[in-house]
KOLGU-4560 file (N, C-alpha, C; in nm, 3 decimals, padded with zeros to 5 digits):
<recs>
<n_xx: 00.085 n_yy: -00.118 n_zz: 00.000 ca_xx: 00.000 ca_yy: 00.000 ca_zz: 00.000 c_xx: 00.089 c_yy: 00.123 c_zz: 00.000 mol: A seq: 1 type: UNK>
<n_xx: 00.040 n_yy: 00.215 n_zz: -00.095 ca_xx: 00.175 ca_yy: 00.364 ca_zz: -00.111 c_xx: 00.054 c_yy: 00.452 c_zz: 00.002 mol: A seq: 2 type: UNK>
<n_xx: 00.145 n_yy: 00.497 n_zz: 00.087 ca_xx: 00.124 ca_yy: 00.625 ca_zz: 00.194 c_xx: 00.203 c_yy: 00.749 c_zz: 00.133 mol: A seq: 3 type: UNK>
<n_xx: 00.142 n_yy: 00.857 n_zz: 00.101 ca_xx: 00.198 ca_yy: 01.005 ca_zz: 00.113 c_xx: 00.139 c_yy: 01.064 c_zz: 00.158 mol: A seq: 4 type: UNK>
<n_xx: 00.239 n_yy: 01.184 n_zz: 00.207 ca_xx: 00.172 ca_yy: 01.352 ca_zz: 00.226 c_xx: 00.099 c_yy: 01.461 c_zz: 00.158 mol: A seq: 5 type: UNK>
<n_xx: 00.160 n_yy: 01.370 n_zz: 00.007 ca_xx: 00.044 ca_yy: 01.471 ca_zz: -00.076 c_xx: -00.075 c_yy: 01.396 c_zz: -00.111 mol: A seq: 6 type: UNK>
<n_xx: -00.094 n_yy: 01.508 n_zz: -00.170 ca_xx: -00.275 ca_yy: 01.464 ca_zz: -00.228 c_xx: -00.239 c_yy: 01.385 c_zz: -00.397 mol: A seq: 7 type: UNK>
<n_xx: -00.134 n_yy: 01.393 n_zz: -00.405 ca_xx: -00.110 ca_yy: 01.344 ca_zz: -00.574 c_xx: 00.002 c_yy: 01.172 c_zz: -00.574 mol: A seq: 8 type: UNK>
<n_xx: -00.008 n_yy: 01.115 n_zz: -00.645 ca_xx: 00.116 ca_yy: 00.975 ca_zz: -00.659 c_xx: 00.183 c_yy: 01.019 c_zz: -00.753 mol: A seq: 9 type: UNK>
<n_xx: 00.330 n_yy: 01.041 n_zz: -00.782 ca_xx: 00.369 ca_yy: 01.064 ca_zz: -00.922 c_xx: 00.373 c_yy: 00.900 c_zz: -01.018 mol: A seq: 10 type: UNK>
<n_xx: 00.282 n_yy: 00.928 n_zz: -01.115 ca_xx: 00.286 ca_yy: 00.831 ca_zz: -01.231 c_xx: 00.127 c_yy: 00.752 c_zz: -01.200 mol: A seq: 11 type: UNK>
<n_xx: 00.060 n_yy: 00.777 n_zz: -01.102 ca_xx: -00.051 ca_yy: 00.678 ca_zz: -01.078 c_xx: -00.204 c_yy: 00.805 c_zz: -01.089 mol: A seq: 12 type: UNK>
<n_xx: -00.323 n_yy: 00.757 n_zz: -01.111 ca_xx: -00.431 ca_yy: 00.816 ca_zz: -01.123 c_xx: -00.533 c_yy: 00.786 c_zz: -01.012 mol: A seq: 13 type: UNK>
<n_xx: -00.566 n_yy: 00.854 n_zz: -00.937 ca_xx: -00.677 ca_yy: 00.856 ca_zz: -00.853 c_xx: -00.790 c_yy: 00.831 c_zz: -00.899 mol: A seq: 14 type: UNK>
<n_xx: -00.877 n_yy: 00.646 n_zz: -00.879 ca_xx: -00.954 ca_yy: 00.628 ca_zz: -00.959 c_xx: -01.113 c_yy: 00.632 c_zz: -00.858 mol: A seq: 15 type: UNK>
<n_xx: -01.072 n_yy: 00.656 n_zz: -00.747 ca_xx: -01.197 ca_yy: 00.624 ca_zz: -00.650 c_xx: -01.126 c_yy: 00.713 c_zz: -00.555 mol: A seq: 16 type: UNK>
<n_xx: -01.208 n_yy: 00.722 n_zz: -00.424 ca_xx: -01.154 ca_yy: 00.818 ca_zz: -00.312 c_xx: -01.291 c_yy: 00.759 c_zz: -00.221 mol: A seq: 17 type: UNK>
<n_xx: -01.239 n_yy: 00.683 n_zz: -00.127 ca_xx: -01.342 ca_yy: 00.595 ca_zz: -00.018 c_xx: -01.389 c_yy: 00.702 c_zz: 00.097 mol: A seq: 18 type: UNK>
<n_xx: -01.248 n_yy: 00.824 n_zz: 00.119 ca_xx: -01.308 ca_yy: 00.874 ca_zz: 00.246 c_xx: -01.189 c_yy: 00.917 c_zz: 00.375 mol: A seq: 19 type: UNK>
<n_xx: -01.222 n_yy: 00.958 n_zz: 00.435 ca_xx: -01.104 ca_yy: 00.990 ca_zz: 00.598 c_xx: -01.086 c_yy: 00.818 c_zz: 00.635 mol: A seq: 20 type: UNK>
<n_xx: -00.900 n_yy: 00.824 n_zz: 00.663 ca_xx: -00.944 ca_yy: 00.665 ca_zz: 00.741 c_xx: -00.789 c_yy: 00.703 c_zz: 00.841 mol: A seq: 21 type: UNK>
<n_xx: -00.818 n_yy: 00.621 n_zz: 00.958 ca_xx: -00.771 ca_yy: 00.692 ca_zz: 01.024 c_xx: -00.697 c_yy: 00.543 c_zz: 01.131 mol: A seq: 22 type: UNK>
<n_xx: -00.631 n_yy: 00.595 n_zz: 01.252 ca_xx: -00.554 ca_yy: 00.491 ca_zz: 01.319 c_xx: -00.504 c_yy: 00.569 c_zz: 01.436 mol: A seq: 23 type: UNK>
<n_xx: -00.505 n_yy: 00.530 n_zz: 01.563 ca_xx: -00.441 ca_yy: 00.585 ca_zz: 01.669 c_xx: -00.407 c_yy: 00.477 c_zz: 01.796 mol: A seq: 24 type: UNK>
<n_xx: -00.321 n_yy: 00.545 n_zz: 01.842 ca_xx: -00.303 ca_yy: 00.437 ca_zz: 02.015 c_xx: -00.266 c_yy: 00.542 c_zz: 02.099 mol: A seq: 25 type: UNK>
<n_xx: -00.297 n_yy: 00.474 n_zz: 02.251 ca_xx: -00.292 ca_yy: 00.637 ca_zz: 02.316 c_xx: -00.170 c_yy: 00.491 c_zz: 02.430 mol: A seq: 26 type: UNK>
<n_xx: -00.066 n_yy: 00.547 n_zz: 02.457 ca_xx: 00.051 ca_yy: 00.507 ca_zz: 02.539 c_xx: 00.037 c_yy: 00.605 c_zz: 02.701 mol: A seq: 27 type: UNK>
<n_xx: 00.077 n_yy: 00.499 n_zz: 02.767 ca_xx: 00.142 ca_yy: 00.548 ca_zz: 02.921 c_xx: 00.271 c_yy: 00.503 c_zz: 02.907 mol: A seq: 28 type: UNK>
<n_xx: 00.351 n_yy: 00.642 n_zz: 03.007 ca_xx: 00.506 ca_yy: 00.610 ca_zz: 03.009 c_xx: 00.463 c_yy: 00.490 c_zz: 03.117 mol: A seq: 29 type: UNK>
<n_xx: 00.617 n_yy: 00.439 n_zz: 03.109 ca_xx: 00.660 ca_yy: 00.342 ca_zz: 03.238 c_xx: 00.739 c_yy: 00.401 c_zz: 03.340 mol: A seq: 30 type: UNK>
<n_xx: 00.730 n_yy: 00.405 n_zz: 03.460 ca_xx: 00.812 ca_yy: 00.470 ca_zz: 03.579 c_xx: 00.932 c_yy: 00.440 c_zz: 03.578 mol: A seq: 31 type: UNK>
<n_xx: 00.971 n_yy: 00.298 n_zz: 03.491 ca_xx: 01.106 ca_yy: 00.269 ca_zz: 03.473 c_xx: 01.185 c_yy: 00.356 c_zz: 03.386 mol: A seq: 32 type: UNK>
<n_xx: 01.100 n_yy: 00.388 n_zz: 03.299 ca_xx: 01.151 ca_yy: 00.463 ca_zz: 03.168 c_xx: 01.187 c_yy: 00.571 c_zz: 03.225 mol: A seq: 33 type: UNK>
<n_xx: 01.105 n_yy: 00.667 n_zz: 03.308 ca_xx: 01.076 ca_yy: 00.780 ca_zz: 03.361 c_xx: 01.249 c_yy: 00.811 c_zz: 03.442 mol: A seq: 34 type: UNK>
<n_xx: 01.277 n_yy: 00.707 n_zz: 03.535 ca_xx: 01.403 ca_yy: 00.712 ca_zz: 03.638 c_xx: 01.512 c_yy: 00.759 c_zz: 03.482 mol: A seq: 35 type: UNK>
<n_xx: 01.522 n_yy: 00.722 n_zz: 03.390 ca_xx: 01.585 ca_yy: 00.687 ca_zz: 03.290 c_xx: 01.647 c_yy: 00.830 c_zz: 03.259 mol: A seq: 36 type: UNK>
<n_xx: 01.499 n_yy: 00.837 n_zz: 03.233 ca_xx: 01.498 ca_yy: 01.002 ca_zz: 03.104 c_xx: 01.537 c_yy: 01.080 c_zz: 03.250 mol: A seq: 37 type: UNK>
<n_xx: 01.532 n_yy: 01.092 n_zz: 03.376 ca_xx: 01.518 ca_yy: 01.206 ca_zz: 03.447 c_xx: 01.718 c_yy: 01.225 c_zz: 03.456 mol: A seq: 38 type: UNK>
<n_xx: 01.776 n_yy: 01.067 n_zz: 03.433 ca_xx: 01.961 ca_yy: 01.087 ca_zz: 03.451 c_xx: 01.975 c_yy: 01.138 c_zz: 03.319 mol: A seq: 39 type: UNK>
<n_xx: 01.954 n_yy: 01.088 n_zz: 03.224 ca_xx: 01.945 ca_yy: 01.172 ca_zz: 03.064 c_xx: 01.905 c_yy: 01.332 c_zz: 03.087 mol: A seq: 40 type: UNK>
<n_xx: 01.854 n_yy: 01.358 n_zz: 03.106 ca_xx: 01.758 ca_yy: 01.493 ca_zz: 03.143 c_xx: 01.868 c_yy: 01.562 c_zz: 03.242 mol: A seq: 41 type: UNK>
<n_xx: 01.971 n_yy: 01.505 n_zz: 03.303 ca_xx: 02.042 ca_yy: 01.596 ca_zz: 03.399 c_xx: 02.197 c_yy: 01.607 c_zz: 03.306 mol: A seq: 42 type: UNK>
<n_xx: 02.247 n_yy: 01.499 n_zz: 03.230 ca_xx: 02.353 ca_yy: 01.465 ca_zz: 03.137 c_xx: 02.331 c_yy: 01.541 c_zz: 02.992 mol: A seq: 43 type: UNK>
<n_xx: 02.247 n_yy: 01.522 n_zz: 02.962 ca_xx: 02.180 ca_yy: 01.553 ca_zz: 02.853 c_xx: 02.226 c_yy: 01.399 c_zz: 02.716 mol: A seq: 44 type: UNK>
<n_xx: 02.164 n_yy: 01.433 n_zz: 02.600 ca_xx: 02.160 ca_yy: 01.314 ca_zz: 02.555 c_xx: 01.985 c_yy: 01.243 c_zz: 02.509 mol: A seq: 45 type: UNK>
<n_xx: 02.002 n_yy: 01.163 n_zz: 02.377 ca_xx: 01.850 ca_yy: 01.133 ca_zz: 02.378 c_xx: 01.841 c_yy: 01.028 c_zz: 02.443 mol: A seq: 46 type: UNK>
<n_xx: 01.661 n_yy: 01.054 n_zz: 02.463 ca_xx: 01.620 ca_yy: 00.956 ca_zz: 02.578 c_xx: 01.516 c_yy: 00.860 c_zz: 02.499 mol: A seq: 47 type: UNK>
<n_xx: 01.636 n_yy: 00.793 n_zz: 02.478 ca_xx: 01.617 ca_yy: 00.625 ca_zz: 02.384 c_xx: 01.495 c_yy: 00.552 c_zz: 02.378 mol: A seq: 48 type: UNK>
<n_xx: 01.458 n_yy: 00.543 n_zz: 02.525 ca_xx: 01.317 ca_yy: 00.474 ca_zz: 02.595 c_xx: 01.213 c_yy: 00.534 c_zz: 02.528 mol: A seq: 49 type: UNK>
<n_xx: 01.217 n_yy: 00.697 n_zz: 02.549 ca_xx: 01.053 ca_yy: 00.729 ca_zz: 02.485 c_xx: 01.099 c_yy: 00.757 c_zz: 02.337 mol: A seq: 50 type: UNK>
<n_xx: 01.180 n_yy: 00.787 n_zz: 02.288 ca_xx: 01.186 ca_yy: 00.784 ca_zz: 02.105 c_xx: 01.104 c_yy: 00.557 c_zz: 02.056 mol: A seq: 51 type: UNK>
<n_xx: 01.185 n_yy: 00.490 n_zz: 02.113 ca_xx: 01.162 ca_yy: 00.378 ca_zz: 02.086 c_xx: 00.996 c_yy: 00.344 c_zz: 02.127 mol: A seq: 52 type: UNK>
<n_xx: 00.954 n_yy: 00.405 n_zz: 02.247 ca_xx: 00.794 ca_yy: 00.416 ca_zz: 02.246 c_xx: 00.716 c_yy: 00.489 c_zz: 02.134 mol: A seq: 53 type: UNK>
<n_xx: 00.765 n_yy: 00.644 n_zz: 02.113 ca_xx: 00.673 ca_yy: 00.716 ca_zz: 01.979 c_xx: 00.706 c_yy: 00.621 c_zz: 01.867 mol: A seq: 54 type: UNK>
<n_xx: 00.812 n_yy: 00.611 n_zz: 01.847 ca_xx: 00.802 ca_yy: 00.515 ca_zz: 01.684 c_xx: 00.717 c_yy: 00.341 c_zz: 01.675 mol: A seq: 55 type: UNK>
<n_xx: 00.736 n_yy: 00.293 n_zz: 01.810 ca_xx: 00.633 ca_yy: 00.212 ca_zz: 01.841 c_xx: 00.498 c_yy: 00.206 c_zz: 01.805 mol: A seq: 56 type: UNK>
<n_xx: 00.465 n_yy: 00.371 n_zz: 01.846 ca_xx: 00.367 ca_yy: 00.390 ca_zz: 01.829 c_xx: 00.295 c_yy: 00.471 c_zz: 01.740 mol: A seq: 57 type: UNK>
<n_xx: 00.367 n_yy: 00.545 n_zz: 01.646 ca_xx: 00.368 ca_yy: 00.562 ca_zz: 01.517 c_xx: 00.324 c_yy: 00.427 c_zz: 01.450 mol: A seq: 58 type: UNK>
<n_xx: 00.438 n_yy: 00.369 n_zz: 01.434 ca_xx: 00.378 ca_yy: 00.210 ca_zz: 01.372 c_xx: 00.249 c_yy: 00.134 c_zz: 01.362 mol: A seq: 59 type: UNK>
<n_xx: 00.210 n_yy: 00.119 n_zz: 01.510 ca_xx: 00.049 ca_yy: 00.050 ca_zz: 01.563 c_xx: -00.056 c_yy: 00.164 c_zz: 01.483 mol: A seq: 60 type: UNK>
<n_xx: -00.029 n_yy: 00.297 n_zz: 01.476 ca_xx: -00.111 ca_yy: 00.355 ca_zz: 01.441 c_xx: -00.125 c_yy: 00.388 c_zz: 01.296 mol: A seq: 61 type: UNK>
<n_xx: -00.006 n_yy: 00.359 n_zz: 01.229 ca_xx: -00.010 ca_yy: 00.370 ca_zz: 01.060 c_xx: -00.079 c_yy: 00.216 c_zz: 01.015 mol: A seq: 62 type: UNK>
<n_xx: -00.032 n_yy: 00.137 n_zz: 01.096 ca_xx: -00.082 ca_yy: -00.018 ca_zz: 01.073 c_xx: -00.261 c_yy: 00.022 c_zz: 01.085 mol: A seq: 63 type: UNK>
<n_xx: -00.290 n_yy: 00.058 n_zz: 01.177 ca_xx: -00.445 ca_yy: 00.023 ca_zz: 01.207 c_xx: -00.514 c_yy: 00.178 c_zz: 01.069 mol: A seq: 64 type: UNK>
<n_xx: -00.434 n_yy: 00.278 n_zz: 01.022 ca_xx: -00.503 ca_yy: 00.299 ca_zz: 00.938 c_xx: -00.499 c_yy: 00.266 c_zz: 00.808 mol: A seq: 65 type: UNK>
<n_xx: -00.408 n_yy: 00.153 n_zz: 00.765 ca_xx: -00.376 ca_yy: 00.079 ca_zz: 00.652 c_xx: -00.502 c_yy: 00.010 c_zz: 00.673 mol: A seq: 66 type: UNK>
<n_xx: -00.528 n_yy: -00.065 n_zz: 00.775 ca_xx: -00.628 ca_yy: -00.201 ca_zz: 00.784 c_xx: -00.753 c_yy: -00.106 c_zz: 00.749 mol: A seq: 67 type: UNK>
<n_xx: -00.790 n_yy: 00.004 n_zz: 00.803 ca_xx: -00.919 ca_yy: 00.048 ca_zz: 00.771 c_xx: -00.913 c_yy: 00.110 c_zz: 00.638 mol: A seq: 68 type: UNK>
<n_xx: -00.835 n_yy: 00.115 n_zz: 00.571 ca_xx: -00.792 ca_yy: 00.169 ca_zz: 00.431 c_xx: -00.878 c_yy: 00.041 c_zz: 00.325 mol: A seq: 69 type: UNK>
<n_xx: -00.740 n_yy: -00.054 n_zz: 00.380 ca_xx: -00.772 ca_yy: -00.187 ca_zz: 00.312 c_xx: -00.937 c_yy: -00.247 c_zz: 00.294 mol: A seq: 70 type: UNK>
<n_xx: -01.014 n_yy: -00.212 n_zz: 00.449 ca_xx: -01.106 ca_yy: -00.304 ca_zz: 00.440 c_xx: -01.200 c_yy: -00.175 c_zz: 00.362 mol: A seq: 71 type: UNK>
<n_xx: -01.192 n_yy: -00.099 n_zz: 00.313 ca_xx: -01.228 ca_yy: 00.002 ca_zz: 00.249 c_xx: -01.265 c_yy: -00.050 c_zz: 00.084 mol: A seq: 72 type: UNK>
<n_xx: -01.132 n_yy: -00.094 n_zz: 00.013 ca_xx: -01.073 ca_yy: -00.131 ca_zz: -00.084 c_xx: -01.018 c_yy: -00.076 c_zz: -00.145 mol: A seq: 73 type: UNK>
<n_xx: -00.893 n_yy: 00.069 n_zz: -00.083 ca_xx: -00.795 ca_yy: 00.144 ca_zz: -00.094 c_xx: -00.731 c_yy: 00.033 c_zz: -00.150 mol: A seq: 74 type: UNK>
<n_xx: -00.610 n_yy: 00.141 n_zz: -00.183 ca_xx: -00.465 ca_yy: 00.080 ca_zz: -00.255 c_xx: -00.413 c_yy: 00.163 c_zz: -00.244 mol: A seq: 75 type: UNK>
<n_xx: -00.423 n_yy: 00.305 n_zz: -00.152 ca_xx: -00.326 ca_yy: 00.388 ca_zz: -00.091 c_xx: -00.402 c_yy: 00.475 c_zz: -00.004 mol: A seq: 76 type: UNK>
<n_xx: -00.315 n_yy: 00.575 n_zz: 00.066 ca_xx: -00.384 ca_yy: 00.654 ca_zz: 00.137 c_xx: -00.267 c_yy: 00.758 c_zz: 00.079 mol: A seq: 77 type: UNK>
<n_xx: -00.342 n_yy: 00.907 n_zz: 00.079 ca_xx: -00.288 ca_yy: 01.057 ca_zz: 00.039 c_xx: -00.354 c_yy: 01.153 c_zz: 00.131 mol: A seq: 78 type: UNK>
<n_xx: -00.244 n_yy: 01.219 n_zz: 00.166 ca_xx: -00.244 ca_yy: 01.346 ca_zz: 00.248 c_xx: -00.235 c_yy: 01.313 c_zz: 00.411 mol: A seq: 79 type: UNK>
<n_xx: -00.145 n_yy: 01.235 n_zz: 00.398 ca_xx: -00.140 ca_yy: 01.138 ca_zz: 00.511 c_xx: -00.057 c_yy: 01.242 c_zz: 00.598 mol: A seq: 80 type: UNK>
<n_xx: -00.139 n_yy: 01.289 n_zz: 00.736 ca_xx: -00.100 ca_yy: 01.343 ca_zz: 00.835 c_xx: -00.087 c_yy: 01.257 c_zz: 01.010 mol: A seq: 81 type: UNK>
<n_xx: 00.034 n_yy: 01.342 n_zz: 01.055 ca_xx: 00.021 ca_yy: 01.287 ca_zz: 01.220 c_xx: 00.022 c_yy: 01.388 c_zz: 01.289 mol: A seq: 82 type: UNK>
<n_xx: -00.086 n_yy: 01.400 n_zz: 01.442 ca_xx: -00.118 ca_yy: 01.428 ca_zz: 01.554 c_xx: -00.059 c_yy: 01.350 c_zz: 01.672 mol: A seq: 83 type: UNK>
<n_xx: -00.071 n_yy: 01.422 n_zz: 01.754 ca_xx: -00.090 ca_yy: 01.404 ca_zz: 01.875 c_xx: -00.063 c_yy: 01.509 c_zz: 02.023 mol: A seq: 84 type: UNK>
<n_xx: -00.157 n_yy: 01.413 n_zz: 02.142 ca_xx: -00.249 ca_yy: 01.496 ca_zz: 02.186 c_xx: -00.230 c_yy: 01.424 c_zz: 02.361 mol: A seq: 85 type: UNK>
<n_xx: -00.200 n_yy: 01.536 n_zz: 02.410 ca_xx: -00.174 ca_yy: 01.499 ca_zz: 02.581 c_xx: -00.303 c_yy: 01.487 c_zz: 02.637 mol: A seq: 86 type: UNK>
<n_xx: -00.296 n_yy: 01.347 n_zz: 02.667 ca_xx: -00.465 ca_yy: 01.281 ca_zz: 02.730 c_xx: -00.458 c_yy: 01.289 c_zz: 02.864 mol: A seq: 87 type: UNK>
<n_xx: -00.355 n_yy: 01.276 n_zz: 02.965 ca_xx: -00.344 ca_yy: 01.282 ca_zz: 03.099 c_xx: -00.194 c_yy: 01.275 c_zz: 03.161 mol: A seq: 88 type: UNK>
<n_xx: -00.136 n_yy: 01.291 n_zz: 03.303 ca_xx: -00.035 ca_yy: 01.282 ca_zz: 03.323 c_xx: 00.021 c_yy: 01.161 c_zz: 03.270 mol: A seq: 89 type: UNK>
<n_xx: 00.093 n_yy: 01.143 n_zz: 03.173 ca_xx: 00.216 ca_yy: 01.051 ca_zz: 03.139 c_xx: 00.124 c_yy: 00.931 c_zz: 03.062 mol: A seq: 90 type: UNK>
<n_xx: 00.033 n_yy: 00.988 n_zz: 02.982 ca_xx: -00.019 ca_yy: 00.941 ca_zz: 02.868 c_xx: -00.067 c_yy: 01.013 c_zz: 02.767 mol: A seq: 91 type: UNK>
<n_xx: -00.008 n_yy: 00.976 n_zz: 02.650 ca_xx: -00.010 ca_yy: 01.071 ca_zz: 02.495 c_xx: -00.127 c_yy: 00.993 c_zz: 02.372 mol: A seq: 92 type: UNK>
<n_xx: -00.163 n_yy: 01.070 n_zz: 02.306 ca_xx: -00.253 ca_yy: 00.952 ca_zz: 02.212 c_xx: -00.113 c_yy: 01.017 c_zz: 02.054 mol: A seq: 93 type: UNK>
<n_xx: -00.121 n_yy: 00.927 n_zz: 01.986 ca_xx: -00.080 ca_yy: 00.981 ca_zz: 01.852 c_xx: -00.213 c_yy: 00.896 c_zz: 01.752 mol: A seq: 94 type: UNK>
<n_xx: -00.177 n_yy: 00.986 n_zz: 01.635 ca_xx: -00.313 ca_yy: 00.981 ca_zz: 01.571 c_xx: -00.248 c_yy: 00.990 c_zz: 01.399 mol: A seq: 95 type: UNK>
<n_xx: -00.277 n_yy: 00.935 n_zz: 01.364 ca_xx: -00.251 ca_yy: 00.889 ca_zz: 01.181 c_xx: -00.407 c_yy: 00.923 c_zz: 01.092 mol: A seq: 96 type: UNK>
<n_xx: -00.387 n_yy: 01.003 n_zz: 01.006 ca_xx: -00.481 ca_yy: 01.000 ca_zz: 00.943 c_xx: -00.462 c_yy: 01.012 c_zz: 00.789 mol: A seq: 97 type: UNK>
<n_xx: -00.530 n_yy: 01.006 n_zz: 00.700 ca_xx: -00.530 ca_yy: 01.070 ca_zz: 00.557 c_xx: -00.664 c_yy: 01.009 c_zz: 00.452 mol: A seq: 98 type: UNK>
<n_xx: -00.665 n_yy: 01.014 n_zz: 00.370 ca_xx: -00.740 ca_yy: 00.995 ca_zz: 00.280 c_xx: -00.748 c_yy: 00.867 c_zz: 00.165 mol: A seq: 99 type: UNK>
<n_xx: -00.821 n_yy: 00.770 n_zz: 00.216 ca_xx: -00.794 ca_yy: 00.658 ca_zz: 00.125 c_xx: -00.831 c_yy: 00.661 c_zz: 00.006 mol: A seq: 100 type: UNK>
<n_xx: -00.786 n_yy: 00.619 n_zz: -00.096 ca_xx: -00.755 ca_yy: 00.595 ca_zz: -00.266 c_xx: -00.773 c_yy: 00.478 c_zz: -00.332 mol: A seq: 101 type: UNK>
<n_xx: -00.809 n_yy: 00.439 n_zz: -00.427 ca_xx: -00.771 ca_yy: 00.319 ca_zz: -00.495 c_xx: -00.713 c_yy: 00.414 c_zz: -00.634 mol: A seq: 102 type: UNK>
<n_xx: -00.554 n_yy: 00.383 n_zz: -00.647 ca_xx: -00.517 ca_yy: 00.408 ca_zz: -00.782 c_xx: -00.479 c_yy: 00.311 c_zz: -00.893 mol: A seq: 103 type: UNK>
<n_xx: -00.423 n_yy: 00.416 n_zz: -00.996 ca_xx: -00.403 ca_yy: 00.275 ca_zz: -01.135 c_xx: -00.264 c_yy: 00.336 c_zz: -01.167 mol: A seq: 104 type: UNK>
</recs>
């Protein structure tokens, strides 16, 4: 399945357009992680633990808007944007969205 940011594929034709389809997971840190980032945070340096959680969770959330793409009968999604959004202390949602396609 081709994912972009734009609204266009170079070389392919937009033959249908199903609609918004979308994908999210909302994460809590771990207190372990937390002790982590706070010696990072005094050293400085990236803090490995939560990069390896957002891209985690980037992933789960591009995955679950492929599947609603798919059961659509996409063959891509365009204008594919990411969010996200502080839900409570030491839990984040990220959010995948764009526009499903079937091209040729």
């Amino acid at each position: 399945m081709i994912i972009t940011t734009s609204s266009q594929i170079a070389g392919k034709e937009i033959k249908k357009t199903f609609g918004v389809v979308r994908g999210n997971t909302i994460r809590a840190r771990h207190i372990g992680k937390d002790i982590l980032a706070v010696f990072k945070n005094l050293f400085g340096g990236e803090i490995q633990e939560y990069t390896k959680l957002l891209a985690e969770s980037r992933d789960q959330s591009i995955d679950r808007m492929l599947e609603e793409a798919k059961a659509l009968g996409a063959n891509a999604v365009v204008d594919c944007r990411f969010s996200t959004s502080y839900l409570m202390a030491n839990a984040a949602e990220i959010l995948v969205y764009g526009t499903a396609v079937y091209v040729e």
